[in-house]
Backbone as CSV, one residue per row, in Angstrom:
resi,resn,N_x,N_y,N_z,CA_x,CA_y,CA_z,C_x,C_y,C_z
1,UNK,24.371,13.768,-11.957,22.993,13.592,-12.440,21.999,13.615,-11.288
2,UNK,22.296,12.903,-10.189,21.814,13.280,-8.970,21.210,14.617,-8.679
3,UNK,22.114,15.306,-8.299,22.246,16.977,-8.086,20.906,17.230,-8.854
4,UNK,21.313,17.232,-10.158,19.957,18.009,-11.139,18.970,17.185,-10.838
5,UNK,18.482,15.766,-10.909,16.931,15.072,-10.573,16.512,15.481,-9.972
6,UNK,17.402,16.023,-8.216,16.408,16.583,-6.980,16.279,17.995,-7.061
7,UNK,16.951,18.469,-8.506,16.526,20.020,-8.481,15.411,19.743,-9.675
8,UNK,15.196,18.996,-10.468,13.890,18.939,-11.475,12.960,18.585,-10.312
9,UNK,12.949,17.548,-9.282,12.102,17.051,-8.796,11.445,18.194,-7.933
10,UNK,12.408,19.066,-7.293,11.724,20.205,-6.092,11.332,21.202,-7.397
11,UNK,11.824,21.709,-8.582,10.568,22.603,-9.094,9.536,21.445,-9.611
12,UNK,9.258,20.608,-9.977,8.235,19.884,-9.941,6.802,20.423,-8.852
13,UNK,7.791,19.427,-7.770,7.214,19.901,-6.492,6.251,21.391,-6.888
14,UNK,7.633,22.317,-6.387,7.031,23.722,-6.280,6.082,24.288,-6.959
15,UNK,5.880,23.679,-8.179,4.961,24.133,-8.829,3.364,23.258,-9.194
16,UNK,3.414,22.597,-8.303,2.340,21.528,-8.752,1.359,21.950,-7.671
17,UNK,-0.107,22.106,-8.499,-1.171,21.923,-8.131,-1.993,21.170,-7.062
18,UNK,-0.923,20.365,-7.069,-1.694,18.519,-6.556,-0.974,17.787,-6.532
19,UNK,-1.055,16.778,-5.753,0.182,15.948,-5.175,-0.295,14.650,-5.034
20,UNK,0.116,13.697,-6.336,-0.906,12.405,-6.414,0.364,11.816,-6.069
21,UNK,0.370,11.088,-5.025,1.264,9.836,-4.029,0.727,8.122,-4.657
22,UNK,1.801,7.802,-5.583,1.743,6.420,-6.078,2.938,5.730,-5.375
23,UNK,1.907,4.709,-4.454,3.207,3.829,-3.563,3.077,2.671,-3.694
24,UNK,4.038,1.817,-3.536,4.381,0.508,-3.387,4.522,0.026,-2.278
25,UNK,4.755,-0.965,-2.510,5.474,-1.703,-1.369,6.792,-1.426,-0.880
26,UNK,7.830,-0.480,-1.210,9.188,0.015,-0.819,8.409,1.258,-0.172
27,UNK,7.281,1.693,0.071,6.966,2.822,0.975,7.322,2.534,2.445
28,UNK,6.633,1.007,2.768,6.714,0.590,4.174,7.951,0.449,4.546
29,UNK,9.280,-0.002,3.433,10.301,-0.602,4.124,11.241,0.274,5.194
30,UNK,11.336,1.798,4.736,12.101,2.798,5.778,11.074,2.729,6.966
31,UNK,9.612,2.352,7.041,9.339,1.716,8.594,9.231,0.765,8.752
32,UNK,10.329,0.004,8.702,10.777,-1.257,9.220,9.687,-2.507,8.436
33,UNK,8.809,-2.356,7.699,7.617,-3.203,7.234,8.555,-3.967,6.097
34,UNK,8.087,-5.390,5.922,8.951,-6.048,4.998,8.271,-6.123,3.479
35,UNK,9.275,-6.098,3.008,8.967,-6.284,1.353,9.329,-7.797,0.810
36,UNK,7.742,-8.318,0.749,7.910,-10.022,0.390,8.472,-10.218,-0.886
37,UNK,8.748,-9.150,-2.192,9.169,-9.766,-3.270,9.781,-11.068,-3.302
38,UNK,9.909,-12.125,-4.066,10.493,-13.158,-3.892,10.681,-14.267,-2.601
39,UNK,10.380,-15.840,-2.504,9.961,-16.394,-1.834,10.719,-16.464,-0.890
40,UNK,12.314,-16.099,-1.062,13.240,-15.606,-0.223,13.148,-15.015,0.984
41,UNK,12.743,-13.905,0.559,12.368,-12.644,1.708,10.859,-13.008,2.334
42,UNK,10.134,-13.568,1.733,9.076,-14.115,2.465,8.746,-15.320,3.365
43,UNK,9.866,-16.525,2.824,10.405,-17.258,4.358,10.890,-16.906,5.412
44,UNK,11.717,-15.498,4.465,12.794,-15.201,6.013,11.552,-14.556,7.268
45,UNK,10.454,-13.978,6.704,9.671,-13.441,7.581,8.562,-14.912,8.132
46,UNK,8.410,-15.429,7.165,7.410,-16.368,7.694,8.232,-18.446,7.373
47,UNK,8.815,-18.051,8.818,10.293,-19.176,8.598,8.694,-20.870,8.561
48,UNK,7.983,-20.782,9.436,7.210,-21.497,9.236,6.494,-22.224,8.112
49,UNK,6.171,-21.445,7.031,5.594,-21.305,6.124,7.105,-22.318,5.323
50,UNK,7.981,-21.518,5.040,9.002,-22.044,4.607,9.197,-23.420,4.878
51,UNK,8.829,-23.698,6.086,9.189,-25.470,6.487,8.126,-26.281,5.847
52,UNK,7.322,-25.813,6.162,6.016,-26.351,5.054,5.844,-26.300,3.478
53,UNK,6.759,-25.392,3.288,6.755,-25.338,1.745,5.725,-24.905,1.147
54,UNK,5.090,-23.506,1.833,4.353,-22.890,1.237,4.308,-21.126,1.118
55,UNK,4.356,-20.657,-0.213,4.733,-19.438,-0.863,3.672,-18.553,-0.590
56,UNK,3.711,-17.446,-1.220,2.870,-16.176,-1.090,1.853,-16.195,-1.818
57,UNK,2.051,-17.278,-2.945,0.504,-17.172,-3.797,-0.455,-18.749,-3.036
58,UNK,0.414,-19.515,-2.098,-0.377,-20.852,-1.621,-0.824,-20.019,-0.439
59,UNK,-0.691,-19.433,0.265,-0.898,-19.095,1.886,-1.817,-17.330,1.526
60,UNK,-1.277,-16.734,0.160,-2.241,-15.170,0.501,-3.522,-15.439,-0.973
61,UNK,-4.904,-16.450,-0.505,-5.604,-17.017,-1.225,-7.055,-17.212,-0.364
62,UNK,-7.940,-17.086,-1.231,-9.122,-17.416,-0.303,-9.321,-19.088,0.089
63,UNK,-8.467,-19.855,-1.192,-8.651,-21.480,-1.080,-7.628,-21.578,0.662
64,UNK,-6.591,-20.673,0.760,-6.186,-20.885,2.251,-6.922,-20.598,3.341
65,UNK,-8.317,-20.192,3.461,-8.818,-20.031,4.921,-9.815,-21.293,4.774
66,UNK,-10.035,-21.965,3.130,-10.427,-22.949,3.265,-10.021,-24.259,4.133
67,UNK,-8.626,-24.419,3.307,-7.930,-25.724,3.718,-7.661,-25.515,4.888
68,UNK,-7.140,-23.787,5.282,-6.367,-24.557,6.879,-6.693,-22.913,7.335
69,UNK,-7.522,-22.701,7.863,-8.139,-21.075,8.457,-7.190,-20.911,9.317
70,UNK,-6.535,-21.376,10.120,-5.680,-20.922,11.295,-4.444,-20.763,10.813
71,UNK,-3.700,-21.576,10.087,-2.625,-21.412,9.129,-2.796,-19.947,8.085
72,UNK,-3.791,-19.628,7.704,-4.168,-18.586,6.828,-4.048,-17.281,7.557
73,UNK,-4.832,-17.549,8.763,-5.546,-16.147,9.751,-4.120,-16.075,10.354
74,UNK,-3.278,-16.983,10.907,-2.011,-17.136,11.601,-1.027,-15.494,10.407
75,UNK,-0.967,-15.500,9.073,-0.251,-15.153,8.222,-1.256,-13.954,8.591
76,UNK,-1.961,-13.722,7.727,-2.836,-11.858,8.047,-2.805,-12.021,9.248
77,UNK,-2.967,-12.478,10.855,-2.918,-11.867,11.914,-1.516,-11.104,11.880
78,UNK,-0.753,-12.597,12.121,0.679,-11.444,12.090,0.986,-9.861,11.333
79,UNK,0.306,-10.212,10.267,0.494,-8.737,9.070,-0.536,-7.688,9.776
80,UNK,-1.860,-7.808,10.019,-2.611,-6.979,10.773,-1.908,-6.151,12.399
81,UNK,-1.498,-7.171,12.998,-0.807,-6.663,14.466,0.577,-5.918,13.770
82,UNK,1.359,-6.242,13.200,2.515,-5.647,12.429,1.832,-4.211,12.117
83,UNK,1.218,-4.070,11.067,0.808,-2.923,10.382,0.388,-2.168,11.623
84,UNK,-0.587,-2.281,12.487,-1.261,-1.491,13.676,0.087,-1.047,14.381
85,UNK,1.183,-1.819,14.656,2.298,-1.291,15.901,3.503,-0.565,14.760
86,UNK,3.030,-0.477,13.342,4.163,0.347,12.559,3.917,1.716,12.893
87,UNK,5.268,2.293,12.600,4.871,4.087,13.336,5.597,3.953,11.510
88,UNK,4.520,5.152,10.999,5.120,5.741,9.440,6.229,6.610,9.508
89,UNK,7.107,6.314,8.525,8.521,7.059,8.475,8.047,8.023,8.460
90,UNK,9.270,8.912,7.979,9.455,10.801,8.101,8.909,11.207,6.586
91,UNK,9.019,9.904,5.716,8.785,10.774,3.809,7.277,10.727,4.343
92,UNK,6.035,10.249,5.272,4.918,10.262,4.864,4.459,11.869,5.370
93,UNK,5.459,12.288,6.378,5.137,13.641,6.653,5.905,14.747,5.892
94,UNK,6.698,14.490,5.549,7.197,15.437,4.426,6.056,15.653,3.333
95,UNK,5.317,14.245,2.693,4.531,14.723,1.605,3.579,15.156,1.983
96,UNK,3.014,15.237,3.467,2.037,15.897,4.177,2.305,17.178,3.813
97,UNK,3.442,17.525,4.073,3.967,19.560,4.235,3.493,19.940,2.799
98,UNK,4.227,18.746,1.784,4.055,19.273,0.505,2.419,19.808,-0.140
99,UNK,1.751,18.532,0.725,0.590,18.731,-0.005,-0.236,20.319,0.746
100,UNK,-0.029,20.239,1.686,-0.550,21.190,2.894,-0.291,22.529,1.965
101,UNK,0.777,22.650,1.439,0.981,24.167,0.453,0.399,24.142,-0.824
102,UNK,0.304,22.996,-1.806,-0.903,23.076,-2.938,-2.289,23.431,-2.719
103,UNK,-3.194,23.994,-3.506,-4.190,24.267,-4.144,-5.183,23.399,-3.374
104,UNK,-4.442,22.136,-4.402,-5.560,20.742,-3.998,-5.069,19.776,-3.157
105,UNK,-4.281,20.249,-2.470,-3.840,19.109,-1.737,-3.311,17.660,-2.642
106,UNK,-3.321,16.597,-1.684,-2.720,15.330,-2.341,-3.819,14.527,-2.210
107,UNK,-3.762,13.388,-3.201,-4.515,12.457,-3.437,-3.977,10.904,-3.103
108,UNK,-3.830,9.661,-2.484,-2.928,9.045,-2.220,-3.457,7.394,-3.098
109,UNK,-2.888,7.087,-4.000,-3.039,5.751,-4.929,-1.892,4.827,-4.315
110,UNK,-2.126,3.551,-3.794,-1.593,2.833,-3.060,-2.487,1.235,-3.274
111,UNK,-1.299,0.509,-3.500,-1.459,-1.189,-3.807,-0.759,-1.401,-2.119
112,UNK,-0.923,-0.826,-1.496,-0.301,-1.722,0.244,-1.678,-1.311,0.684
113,UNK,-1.975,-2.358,1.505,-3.501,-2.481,2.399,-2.780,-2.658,3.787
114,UNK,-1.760,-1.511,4.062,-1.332,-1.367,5.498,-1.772,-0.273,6.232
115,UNK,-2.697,0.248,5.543,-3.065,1.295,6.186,-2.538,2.645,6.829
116,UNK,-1.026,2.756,6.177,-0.041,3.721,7.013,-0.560,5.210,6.235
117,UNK,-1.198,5.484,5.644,-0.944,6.527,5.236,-1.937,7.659,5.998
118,UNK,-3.029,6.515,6.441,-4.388,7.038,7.543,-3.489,7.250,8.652
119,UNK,-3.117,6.143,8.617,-2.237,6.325,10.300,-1.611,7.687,10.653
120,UNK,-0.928,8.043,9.411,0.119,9.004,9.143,-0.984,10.341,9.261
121,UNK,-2.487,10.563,9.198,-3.000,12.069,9.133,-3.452,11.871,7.933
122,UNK,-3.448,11.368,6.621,-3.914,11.504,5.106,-5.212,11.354,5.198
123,UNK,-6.196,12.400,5.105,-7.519,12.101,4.768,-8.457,10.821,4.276
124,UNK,-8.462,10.225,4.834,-8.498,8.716,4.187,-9.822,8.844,2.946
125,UNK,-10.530,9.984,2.740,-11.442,10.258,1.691,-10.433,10.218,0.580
126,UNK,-9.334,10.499,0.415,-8.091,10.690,-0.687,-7.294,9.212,-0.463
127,UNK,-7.273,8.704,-0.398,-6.990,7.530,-0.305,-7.433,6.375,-0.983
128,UNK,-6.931,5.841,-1.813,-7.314,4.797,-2.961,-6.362,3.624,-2.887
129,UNK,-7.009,2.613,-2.090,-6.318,1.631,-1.779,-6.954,0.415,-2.961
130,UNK,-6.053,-0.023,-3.788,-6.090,-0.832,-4.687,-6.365,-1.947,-4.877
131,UNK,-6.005,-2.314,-4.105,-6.294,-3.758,-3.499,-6.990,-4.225,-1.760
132,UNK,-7.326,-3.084,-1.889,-8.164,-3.561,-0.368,-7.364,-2.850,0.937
133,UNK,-7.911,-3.329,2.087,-7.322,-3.129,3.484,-7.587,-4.697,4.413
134,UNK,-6.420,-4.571,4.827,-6.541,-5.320,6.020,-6.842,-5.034,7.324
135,UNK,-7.067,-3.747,7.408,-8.338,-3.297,8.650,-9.822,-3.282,8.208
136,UNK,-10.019,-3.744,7.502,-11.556,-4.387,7.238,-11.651,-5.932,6.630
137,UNK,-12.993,-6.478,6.973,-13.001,-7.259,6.557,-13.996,-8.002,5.655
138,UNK,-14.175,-8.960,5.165,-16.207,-9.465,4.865,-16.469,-11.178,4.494
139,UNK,-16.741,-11.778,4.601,-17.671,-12.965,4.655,-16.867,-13.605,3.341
140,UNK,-16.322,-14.680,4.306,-15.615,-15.913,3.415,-16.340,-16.595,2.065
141,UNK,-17.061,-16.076,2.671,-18.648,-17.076,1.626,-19.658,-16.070,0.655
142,UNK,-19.166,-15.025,0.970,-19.870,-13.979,0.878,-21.229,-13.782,0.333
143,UNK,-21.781,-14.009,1.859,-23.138,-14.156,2.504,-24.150,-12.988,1.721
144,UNK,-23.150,-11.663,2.020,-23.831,-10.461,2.116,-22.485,-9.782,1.222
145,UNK,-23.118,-8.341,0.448,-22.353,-7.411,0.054,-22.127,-6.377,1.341
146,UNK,-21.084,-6.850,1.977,-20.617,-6.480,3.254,-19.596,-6.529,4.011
147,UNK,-19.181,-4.886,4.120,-17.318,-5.082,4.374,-17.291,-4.217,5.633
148,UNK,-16.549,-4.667,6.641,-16.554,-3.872,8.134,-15.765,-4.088,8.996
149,UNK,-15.412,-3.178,9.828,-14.047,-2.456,10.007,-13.602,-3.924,11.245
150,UNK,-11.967,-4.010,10.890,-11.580,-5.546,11.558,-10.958,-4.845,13.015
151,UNK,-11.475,-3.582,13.675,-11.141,-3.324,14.977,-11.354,-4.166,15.812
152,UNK,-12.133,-4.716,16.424,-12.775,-5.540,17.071,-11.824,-7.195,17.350
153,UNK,-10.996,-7.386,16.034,-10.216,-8.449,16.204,-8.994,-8.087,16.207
154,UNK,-8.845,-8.879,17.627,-7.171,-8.816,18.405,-6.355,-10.424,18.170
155,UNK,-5.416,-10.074,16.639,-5.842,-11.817,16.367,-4.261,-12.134,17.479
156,UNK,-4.229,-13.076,18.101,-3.256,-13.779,18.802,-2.415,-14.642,17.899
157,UNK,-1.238,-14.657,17.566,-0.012,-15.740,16.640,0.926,-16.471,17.330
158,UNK,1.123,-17.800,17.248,1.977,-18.234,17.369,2.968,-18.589,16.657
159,UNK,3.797,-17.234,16.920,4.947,-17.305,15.536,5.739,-18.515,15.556
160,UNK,6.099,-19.216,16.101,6.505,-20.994,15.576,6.085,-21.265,14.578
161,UNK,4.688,-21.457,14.622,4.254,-22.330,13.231,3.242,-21.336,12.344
162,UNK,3.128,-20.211,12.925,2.393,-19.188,12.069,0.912,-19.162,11.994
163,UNK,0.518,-20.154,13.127,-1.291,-20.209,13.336,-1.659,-19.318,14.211
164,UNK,-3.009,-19.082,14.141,-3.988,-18.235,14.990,-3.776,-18.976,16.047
165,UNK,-3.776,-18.204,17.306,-4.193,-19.518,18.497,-5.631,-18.955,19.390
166,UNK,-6.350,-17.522,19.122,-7.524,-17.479,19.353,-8.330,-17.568,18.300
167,UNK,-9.722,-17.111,18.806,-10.861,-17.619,17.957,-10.836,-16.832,16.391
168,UNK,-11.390,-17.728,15.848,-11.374,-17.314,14.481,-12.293,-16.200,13.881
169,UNK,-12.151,-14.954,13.735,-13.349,-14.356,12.945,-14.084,-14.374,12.091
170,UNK,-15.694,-14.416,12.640,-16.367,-14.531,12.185,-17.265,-13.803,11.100
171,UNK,-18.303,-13.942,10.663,-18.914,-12.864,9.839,-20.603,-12.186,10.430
172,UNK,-20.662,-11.295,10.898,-21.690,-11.027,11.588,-23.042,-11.603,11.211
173,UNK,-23.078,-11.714,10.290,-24.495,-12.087,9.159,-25.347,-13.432,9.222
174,UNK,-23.711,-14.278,8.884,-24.156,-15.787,8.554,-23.198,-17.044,10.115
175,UNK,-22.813,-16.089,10.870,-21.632,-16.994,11.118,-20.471,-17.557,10.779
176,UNK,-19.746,-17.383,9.125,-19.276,-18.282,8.789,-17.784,-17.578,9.058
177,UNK,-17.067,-17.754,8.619,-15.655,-17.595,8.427,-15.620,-16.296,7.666
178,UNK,-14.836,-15.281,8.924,-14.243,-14.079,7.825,-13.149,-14.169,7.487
179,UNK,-12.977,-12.640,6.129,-11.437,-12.656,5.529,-11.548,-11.710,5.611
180,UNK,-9.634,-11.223,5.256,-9.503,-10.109,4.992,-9.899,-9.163,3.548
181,UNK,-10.318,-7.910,3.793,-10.987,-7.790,2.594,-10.023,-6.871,1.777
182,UNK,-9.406,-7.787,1.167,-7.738,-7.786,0.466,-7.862,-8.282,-0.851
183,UNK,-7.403,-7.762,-1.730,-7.804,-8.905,-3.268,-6.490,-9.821,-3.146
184,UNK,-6.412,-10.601,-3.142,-5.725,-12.249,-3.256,-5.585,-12.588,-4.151
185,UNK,-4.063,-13.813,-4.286,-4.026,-14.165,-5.833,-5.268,-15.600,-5.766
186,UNK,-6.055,-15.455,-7.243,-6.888,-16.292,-7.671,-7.971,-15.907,-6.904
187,UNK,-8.304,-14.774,-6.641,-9.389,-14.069,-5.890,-10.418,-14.100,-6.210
188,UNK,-11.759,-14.459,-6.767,-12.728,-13.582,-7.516,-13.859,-13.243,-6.598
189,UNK,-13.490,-13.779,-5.143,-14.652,-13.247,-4.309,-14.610,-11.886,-3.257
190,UNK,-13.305,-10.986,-3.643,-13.003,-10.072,-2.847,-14.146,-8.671,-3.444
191,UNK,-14.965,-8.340,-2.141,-16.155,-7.379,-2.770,-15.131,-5.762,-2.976
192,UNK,-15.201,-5.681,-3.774,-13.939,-4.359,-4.041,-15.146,-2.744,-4.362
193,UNK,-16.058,-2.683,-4.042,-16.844,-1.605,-3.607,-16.672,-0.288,-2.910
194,UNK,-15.611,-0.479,-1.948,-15.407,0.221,-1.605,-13.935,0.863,-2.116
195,UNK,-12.886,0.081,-2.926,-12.039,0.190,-3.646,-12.430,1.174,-5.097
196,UNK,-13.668,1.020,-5.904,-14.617,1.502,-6.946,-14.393,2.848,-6.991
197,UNK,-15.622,2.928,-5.300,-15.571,4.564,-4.721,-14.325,5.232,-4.797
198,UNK,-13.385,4.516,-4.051,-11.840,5.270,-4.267,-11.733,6.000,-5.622
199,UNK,-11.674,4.949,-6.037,-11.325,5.039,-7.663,-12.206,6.496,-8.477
200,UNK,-13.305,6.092,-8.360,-13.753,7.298,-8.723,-13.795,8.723,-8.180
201,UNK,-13.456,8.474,-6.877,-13.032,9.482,-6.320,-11.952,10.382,-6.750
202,UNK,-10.849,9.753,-6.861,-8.922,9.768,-7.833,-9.936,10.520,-8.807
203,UNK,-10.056,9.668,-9.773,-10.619,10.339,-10.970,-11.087,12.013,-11.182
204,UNK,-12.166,11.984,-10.297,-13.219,13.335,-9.884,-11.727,14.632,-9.322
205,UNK,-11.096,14.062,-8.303,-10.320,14.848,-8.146,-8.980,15.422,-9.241
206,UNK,-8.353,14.668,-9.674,-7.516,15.208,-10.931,-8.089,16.122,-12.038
207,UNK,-9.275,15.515,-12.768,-10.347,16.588,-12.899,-9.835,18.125,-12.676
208,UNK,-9.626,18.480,-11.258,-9.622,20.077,-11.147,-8.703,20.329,-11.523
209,UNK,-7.294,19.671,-11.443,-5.856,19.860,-11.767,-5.480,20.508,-12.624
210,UNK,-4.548,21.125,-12.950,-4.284,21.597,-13.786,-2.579,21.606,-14.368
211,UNK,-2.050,21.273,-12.779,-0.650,21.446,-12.758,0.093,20.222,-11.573
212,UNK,-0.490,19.094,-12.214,-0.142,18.028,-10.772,1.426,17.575,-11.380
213,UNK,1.807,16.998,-9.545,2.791,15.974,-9.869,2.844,14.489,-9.523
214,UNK,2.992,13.731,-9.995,2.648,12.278,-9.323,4.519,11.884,-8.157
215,UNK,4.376,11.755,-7.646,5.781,11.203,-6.676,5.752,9.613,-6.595
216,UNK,5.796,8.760,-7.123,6.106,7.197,-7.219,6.997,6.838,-6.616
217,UNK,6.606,5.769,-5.504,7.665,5.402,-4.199,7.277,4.138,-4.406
218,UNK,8.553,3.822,-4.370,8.406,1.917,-4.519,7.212,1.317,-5.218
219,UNK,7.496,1.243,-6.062,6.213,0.793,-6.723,6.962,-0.512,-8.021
220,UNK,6.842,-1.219,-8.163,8.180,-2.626,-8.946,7.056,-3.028,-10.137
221,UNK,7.626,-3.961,-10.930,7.471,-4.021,-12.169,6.551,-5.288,-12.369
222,UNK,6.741,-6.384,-10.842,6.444,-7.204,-11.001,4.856,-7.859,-11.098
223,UNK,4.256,-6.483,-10.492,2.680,-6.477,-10.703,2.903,-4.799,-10.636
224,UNK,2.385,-4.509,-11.693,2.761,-2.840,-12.351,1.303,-2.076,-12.032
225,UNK,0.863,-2.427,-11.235,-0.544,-1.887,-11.331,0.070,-0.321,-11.006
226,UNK,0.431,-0.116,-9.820,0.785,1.407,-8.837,1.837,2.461,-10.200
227,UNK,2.543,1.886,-10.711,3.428,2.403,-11.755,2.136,2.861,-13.231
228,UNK,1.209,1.787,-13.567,0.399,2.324,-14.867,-0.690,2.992,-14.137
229,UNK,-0.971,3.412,-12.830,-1.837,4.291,-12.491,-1.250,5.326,-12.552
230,UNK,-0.185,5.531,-12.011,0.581,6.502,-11.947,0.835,7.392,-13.540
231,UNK,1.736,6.935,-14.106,1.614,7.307,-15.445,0.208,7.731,-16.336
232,UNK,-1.009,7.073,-16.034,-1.840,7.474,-16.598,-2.372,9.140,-15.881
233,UNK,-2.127,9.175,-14.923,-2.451,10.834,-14.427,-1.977,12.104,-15.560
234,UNK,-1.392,11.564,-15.898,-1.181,12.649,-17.344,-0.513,13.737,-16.464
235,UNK,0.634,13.086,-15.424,1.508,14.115,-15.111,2.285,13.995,-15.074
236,UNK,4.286,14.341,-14.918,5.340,13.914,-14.586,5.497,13.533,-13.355
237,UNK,6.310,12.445,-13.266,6.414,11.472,-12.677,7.596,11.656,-11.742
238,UNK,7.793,11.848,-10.808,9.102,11.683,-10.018,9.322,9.749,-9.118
239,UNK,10.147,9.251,-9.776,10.091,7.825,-9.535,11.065,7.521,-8.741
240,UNK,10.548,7.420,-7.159,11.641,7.056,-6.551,12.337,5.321,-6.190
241,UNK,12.970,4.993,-6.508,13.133,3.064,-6.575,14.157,2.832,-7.050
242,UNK,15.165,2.100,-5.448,16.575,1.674,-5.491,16.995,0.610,-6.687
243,UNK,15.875,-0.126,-6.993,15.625,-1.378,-7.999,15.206,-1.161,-9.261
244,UNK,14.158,-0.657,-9.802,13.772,-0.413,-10.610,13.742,1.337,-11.404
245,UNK,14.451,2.112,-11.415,14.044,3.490,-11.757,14.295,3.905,-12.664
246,UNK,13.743,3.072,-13.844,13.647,3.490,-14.910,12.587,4.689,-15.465
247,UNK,12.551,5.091,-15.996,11.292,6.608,-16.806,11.037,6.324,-17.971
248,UNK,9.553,6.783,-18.113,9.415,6.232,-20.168,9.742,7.497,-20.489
249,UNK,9.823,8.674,-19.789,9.398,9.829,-20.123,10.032,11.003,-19.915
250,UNK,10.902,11.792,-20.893,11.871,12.935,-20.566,11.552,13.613,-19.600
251,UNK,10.085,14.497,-19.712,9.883,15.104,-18.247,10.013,14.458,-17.124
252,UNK,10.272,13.227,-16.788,10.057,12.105,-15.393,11.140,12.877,-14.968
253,UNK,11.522,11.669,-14.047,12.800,12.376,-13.073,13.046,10.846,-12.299
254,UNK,14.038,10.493,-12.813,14.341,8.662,-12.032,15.935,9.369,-10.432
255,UNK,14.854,8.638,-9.134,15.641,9.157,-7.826,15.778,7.360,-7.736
256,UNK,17.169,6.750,-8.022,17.317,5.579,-7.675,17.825,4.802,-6.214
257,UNK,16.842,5.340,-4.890,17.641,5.393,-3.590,16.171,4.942,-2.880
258,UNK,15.889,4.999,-1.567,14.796,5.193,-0.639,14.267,6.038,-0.758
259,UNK,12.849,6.167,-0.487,11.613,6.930,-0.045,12.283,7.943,1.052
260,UNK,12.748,7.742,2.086,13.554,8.706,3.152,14.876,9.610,2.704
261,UNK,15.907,8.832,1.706,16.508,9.557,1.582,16.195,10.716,0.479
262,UNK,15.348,10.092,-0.240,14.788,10.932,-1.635,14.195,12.136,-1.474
263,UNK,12.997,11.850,-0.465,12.178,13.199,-0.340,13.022,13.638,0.589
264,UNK,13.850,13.372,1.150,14.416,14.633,2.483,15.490,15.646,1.082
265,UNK,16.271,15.267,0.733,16.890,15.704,-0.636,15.691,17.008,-1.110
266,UNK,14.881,16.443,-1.942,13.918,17.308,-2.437,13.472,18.348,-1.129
267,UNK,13.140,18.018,-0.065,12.689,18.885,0.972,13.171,19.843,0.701
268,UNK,14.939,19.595,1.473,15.673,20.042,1.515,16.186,21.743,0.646
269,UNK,15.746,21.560,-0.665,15.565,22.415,-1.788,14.387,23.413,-1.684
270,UNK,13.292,22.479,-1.603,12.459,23.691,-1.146,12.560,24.594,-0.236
271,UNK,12.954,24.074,0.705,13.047,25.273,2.376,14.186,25.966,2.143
272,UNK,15.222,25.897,1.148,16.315,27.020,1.033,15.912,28.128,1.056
């Protein structure tokens, strides 16, 4: 069954218009980036946090830069310096090649605010980050409708206990305390404006399509946002996910393995 998915998946490929990239969080893991599902895997990265007895929805919150800003900034610094020193695997340049031979090129829909796909060469105008970036930032308090780029901060961690140990960023405007401009659980102050634009951007572009394929890489069930964007493109679906790869949909195509081993497979077919 194998065999035939990566031969539905490369005429897929071959014949598609447009190349809409729906990723998850299993995009980062073939570059070494961790996948927090479950509080498990998120102690093991943040052993600190764990001693304290605090999870992914107590520590990734705007009420956390309240109670304890250095404890908070300590958790996104680490994730910010992480994301900046990740080098993107080999599938983000493979779907580069792919898109490079369509019509319309690719469009990239993504719930990770790691920024790898810019990193990687992707037009970041095609780029629809869902939930924000953690290379920008805006006003804890939010002073101002105002989001701007977090170059400038080189945050320092002391991975022991997971705090900031330099100065805290600020917000140009008011002084007060910045964040990352990330949507968070129990969020309602993340200015998502520039997320909108994305959005309508996606939109405007499918529009021309005529013959797209969506490629779904890690994308899980447990907050389905990246999976019902995906599906709504009104195209077949190639779903790649060691965990979850299920299909609603005969035309789909379920690749139940990695992002690396999947698209090299499909490559592979095309360049015969």
């Amino acid at each position: 069954m194998t065999n035939e998915a990566f031969a539905r998946a490369a005429d897929l490929v071959r014949h598609a218009d447009g190349l809409i990239v729906a990723a998850g969080a299993g995009m980062g893991v073939d570059s070494g980036l961790p996948d927090f599902r479950g509080e498990g895997g998120f102690w093991k990265h943040y052993p600190a946090l764990g001693r304290a007895g605090l999870g992914s929805t107590s520590i990734a919150c705007p009420d956390a830069f309240r109670r304890t800003p250095t404890l908070a900034w300590g958790f996104y610094g680490h994730r910010l310096r992480m994301y900046r020193e990740a080098v993107p695997n080999y599938s983000f340049h493979i779907l580069q090649r792919w898109a490079a031979g369509m019509k319309h090129g690719a469009f990239v829909v993504t719930s990770n605010v790691d920024g790898q796909f810019q990193k990687a060469g992707f037009n970041e105008s095609r780029v629809y980050e869902v939930h924000g970036s953690i290379h920008h930032l805006q006003c804890l308090d939010v002073c101002q409708q105002d989001v701007w780029s977090a170059d400038g901060f080189a945050p320092v961690v002391d991975d022991a206990t997971c705090t900031l140990a330099n100065e805290l960023p600020r917000c140009p405007h008011c002084g007060g305390l910045a964040r990352p401009n990330i949507l968070m659980f129990g969020d309602w102050e993340w200015l998502d404006e520039m997320s909108r634009i994305q959005s309508a951007a996606a939109r405007q572009w499918r529009h021309e399509l005529e013959s797209p394929v969506v490629i779904e890489i890690g994308a899980g069930t447990d907050i389905p946002t990246i999976r019902i964007l995906g599906q709504q493109m009104d195209a077949p679906v190639v779903r790649i996910n060691p965990k979850e790869p299920e299909v609603p949909n005969e035309c789909d195509v379920t690749l139940p393995m990695g992002c690396v081993t999947a698209l090299r497979a499909i490559n592979d077919l095309l360049v015969d």
